[in-house]
C-alpha positions, -999 to 999 in steps of 0.1 A, spaced: -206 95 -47 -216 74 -76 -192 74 -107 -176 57 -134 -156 28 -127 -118 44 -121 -92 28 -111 -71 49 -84 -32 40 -79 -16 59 -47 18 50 -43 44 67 -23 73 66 8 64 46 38 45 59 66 28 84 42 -5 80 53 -11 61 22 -33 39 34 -57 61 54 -60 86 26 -70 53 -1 -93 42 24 -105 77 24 -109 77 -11 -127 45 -16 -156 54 13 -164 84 -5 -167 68 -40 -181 37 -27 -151 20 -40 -135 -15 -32 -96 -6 -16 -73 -28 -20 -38 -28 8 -10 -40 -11 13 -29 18 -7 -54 40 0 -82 8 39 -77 13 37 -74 51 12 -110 54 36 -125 33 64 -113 57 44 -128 88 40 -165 69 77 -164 67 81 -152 104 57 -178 116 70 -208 93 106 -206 100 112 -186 70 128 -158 85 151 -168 114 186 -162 132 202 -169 100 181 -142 81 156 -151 52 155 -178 33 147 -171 -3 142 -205 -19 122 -222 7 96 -189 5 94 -189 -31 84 -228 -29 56 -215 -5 39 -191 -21 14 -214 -37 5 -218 0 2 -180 10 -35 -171 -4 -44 -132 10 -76 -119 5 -99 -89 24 -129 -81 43 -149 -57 59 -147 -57 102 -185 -53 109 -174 -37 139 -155 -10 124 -164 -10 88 -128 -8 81 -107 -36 57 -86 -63 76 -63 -84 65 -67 -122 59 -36 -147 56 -51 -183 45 -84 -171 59 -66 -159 94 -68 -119 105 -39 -111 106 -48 -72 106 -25 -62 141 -1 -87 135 14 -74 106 16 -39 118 44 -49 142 78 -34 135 94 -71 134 72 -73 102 82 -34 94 119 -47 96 115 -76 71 89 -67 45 115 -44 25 137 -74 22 109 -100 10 94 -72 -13 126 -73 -32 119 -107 -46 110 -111 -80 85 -144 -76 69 -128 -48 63 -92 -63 51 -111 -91 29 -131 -72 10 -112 -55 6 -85 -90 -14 -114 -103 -33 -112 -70 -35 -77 -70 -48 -76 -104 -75 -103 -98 -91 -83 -68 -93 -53 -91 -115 -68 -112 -132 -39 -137 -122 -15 -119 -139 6 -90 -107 1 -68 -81 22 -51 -52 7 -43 -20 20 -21 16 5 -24 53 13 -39 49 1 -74 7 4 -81 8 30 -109 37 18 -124 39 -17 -126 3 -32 -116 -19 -8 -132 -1 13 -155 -30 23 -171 -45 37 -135 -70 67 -146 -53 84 -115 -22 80 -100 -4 95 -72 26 98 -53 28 106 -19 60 119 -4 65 137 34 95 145 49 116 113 66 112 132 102 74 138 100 70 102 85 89 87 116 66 106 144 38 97 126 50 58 127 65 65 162 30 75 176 12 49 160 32 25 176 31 40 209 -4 39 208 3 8 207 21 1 237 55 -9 218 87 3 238 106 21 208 126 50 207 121 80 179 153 75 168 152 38 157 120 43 141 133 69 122 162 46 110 134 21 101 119 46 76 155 61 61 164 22 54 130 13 43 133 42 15 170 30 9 160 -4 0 124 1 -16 140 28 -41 174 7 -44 155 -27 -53 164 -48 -87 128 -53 -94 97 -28 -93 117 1 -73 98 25 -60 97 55 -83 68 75 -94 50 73 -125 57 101 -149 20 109 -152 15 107 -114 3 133 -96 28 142 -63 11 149 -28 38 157 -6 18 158 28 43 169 54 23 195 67 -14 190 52 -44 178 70 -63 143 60 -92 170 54 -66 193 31 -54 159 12 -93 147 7 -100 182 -6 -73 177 -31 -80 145 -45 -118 155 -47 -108 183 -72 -84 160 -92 -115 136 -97 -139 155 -101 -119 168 -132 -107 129 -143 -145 127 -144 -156 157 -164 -126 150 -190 -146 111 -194 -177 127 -195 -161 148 -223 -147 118 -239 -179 101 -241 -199 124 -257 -174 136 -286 -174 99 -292 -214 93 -295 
């Protein structure tokens, strides 16, 4: 679908869907998508790997004096067409999908320098627009001005089976009931946080998907852009 240049925030509750449903959005428009998730979770791996994060927890000072280091951009898998992650040029796709990562990110994402960091990152792959992007604090702190934002919310329970048999899939040995501890704490600390909580825009649009379809939520979103389009179109020619 061709169109205007929009630029689409999603933000929401971990293990939303959040991602598959911008991804979604961004084949159909032809758009560039943008993880910002995947930012805050490769960021989380460097530290892992670089002795950051260890048996006497995280390290604050010595990450914020490498993030001039950390450089995380995207590309296309030809195999799959689908975006992967790149950490100083390294895929890092699976690797920061591992609930180690899941465990830590919340705690790195609460630091100012590296929220602000990776905002000036964000806001560099954006461009002039023609993006979706998915994360906690999209439509209210890196794109405020977003032409369409939403906020995805599902019920803690169907979030955790939905993490739980992802990560099965996987072959991890976890139980239910620690993943679902993951995603209660993970909403404790991401709405709790000092800087950029996660809170939904006043002018977002809630999608509360407990119990619709990835059709049902495409369906949706199609109707809410087609009309973000027609009101542009509308705008453009009262103005010439």
């Amino acid at each position: 679908m061709s169109s205007p240049s929009l630029i689409i925030a999603v933000d929401g509750y971990s293990s939303c869907g959040k991602s598959t449903f911008a991804k979604a959005i961004a084949r159909w428009l032809g758009y560039t998508y943008i993880d910002s998730g995947a930012m805050y979770r490769a960021v989380t791996l460097y530290a892992m790997e670089n002795g950051i994060i260890g048996e006497k927890g995280l390290d604050r000072k010595k990450l914020i004096a490498a993030l001039p280091e950390i450089r995380i951009s995207f590309e296309q898998d030809p195999a799959t067409g689908s975006s992967v992650t790149l950490l100083n040029g390294r895929n890092v796709e699976e690797k920061i999908r591992s609930l180690e990562v899941s465990q830590w990110v919340s705690e790195v994402s609460r630091i100012r320098e590296v929220r602000e960091h990776l905002v000036q990152q964000q806001r560099r792959l954006a461009g002039h627009g023609g993006v979706v992007m998915d994360g906690r604090d999209i439509g209210t702190v890196v794109f405020p001005d977003a032409d369409i934002k939403i906020f995805m919310t599902a019920r803690p329970e169907v979030r955790a089976q939905r993490r739980y048999k992802e990560l099965k899939e996987k072959g991890v040995e976890i139980t239910f009931e620690e993943v679902l501890e993951n995603v209660r704490e993970r909403d404790r600390i991401d709405s709790g946080r000092e800087v950029s909580p996660l809170k939904k825009a006043d002018d977002a649009l809630v999608l509360d998907n407990s119990d619709m379809s990835v059709e049902e939520q495409m369906e949706w979103i199609k109707e809410v852009i087609r009309k973000k389009l027609e009101e542009k179109e509308k705008k453009d020619a009262d103005r010439s």
